[in-house]
C-alpha positions in Angstrom: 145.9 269.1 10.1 144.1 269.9 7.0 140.3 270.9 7.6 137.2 269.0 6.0 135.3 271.5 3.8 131.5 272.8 4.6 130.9 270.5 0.9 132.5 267.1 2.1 130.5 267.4 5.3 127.5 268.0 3.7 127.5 265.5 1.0 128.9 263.2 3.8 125.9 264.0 5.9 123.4 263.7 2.5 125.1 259.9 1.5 123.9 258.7 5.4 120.7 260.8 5.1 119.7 258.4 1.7 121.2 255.5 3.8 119.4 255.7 6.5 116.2 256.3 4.4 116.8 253.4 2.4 116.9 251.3 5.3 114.0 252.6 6.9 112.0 252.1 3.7 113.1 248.2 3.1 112.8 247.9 6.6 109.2 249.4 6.8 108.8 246.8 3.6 109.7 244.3 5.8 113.3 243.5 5.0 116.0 244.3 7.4 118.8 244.9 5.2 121.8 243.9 8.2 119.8 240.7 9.2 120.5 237.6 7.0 116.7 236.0 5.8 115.6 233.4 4.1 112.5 233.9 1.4 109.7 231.3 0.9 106.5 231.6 -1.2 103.0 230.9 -0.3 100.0 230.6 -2.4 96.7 231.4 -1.2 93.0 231.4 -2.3 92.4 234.6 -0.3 94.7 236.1 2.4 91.9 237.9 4.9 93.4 241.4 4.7 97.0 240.5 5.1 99.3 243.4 4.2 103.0 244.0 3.3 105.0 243.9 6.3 102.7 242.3 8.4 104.4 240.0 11.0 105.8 236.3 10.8 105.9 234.0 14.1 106.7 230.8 15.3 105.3 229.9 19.0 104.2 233.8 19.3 107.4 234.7 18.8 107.6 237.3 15.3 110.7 235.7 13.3 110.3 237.6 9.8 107.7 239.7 8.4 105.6 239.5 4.9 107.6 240.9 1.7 105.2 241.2 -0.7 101.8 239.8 -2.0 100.9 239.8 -5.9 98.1 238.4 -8.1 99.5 235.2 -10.0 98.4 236.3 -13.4 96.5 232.6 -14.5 92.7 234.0 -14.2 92.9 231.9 -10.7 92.7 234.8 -8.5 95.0 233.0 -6.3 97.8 235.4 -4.5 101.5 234.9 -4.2 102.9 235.8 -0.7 106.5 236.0 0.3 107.8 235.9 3.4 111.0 236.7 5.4 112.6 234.9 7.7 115.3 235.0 10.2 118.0 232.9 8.8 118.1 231.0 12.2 114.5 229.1 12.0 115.2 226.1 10.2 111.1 224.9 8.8 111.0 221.0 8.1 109.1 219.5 5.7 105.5 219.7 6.1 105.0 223.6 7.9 102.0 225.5 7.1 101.3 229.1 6.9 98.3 230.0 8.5 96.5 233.4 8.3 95.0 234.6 11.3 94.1 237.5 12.9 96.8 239.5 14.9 94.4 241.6 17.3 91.1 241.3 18.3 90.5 244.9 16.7 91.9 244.6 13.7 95.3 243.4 11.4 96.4 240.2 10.3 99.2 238.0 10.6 100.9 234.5 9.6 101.9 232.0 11.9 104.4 229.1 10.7 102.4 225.8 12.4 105.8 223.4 12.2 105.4 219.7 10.0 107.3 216.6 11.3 109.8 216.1 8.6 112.1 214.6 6.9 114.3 217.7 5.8 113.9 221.3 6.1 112.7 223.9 3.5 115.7 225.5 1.4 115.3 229.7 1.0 113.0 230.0 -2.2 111.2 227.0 -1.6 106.9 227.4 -1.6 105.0 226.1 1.4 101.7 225.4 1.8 98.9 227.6 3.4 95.6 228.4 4.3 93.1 231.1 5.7 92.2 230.3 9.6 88.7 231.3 10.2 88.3 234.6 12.2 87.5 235.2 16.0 84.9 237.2 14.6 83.5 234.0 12.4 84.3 231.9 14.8 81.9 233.7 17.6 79.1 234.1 14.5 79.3 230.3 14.5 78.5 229.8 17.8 76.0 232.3 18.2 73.9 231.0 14.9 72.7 228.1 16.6 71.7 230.4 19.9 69.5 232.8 17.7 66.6 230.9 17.6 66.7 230.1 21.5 67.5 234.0 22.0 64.3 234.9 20.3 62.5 232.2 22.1 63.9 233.8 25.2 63.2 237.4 24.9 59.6 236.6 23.8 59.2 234.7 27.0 60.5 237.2 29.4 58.5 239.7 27.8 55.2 237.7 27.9 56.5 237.5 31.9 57.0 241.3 32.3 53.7 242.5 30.7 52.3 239.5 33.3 54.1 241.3 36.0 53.1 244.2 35.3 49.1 243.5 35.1 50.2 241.9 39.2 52.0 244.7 40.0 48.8 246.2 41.1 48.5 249.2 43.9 46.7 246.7 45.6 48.9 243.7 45.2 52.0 246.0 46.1 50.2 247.6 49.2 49.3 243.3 50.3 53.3 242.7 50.0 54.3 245.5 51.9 51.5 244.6 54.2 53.4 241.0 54.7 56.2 241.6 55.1 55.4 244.1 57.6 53.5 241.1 59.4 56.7 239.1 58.8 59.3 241.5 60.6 57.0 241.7 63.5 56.8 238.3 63.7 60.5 238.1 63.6 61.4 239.9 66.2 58.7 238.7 68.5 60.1 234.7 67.8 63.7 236.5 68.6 62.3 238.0 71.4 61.3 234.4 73.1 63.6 233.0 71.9 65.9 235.7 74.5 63.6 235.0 77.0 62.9 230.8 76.8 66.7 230.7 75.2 67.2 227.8 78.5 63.8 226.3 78.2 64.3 225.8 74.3 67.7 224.5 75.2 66.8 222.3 78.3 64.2 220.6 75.4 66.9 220.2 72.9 68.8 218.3 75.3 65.9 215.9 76.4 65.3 215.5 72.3 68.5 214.5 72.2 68.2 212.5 75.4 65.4 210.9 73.3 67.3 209.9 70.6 69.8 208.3 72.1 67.7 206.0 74.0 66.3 205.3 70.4 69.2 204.4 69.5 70.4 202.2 72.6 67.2 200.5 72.3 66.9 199.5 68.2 67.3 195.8 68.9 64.3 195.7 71.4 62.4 198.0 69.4 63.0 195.9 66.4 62.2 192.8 68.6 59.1 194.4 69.4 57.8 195.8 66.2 58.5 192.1 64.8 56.5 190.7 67.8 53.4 192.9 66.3 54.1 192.0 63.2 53.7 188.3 64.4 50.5 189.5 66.0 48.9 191.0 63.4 49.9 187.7 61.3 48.2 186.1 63.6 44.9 188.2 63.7 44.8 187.8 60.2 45.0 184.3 60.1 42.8 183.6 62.6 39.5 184.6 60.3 39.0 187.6 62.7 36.0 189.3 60.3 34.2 185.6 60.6 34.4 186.2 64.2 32.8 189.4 64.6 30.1 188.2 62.6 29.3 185.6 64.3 29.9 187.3 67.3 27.0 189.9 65.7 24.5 186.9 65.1 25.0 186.0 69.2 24.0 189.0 70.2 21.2 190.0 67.4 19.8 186.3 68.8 20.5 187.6 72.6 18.6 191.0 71.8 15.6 188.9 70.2 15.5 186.9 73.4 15.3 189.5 75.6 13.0 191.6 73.9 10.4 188.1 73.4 11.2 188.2 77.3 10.5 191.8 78.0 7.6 191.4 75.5 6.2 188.3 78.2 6.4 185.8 74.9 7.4 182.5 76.1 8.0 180.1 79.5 10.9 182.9 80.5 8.9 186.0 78.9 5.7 184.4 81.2 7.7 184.3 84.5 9.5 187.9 84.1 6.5 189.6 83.0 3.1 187.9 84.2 3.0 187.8 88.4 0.5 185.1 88.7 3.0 182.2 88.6 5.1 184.1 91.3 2.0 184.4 93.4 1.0 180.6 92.6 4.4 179.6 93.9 4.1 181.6 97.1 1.1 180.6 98.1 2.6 176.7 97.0 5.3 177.8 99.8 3.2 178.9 102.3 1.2 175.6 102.4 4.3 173.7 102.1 5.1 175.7 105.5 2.1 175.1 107.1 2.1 171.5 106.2 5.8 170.9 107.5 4.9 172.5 110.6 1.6 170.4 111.4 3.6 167.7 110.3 6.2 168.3 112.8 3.5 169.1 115.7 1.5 166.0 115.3 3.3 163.6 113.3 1.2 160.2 114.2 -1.9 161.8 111.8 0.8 161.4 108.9 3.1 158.6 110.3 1.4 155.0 111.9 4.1 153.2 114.5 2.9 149.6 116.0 4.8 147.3 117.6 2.4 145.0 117.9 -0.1 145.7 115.5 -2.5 147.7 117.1 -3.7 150.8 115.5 -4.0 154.2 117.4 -7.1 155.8 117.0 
């Protein structure tokens, strides 16, 4: 067997050296040189920082990466972008190209948003495309409107801390600790009868609830009897009750006159309470009413004259 020579192996070894360079170059560019693509050009306004060989997806998934991006020489200052793509992703009619950013930190990227159709982009055809807004611009929008209520904010809780801080006083902070001193005691002498009257507290839970449910088995009388005062009261009202009491008042203003005319000896009745002379007049009246009786009784012919025949006894 005839041996290979030190030259054949090394230009051998320098032919898949340059081979394997060239494919890591056009693959660093973006273009895998075993993988079938098709191309498509995209014209944008301004591409965000997008870079050669930055990636292509569909769904998330990466399905080509960018080729190149040059100036289109019109004075526009509009850029020309080509992209790769894996032969297999068929885009209908209508997809757009949207710029957006790859990583939160940094990098770019384009993502194929699919259209509806009819038909599907040939390779070299030109699809449309557009700069999303950043997560970056996105947040500033969002935060723009807060600004103002930020400020607002900060300036109040600031007004509160220097307020705090001119309470915060030795004093004040020595009151606190004072109460809530207070507060523990108390605490633990309502747990302590709360141990000790644990059955007395319960025993009155239990007649509460007895209570209650006596409330409850009596709501019809209870509502029969609040509607019985209700009827009352109507009734009080109607019946002119204020008219009553005054005239009421007026009797007994007159009965108070009376009996002060009376105790004052004006009048027939004021006379006979007060003066003693009629009371005396009447005894006396009685006492020869009683005598009279009695003589009467005891010789009754000097008052009374009986004759049968008409003769008069003298």
């Amino acid at each position: 067997m005839k041996k290979i020579s030190s030259e054949v192996k090394i230009g051998a070894f320098a032919l898949v050296t340059v081979a394997v360079f060239i494919w890591l170059f056009w693959f660093l560019k973006g273009t895998d040189l075993f993988t079938k693509t098709d191309s498509y050009h995209i014209i944008y306004n301004e591409v965000g920082g997008l870079q050669e060989s930055s990636p292509v997806e569909i769904s998330g998934y990466q399905v080509g990466v960018v080729q190149k991006i040059d100036f289109i020489n019109d004075g526009s200052g509009r850029l020309a972008v080509t992209i790769s793509v894996n032969k297999n992703f068929d885009l209908p009619v209508g997809t757009k190209a949207e710029i957006t950013t790859a990583t939160l930190i940094a990098g770019m990227k384009i993502v194929l948003r699919f259209g509806e159709g009819p038909g599907i982009y040939k390779n070299g055809d030109t699809i449309e495309g557009y700069l999303a807004a950043s997560i970056i611009d996105k947040v500033g929008n969002e935060i723009a409107p807060l600004k103002g209520n930020i400020k607002e904010m900060v300036t109040t809780l600031d007004t509160i801390v220097l307020q705090l801080n001119a309470l915060l006083t030795p004093e004040f902070i020595a009151d606190v600790q004072g109460t809530v001193a207070n507060a523990r005691k108390i605490t633990g002498d309502l747990g302590e009868i709360t141990g000790a009257e644990k059955k007395s507290l319960a025993q009155a839970l239990e007649n509460l609830k007895k209570f209650t449910d006596m409330l409850a088995a009596n709501n019809g009388r209870l509502d029969t009897t609040l509607h019985n005062l209700a009827a009352i009261s109507d009734t009080l009202a109607a019946a002119d009750l204020g008219r009553s009491l005054a005239s009421l008042k007026g009797s007994l203003q007159s009965a108070d006159s009376l009996l002060s005319d009376m105790n004052k000896g004006n009048g027939t009745a004021g006379k006979l309470v007060k003066d003693d002379s009629l009371y005396i007049n009447l005894n006396n009246s009685m006492k020869n009413l009683d005598l009279l009786l009695e003589d009467l009784r005891l010789h009754p012919k000097r008052y009374v004259h009986l004759s049968v025949f008409g003769k008069k006894d003298k």
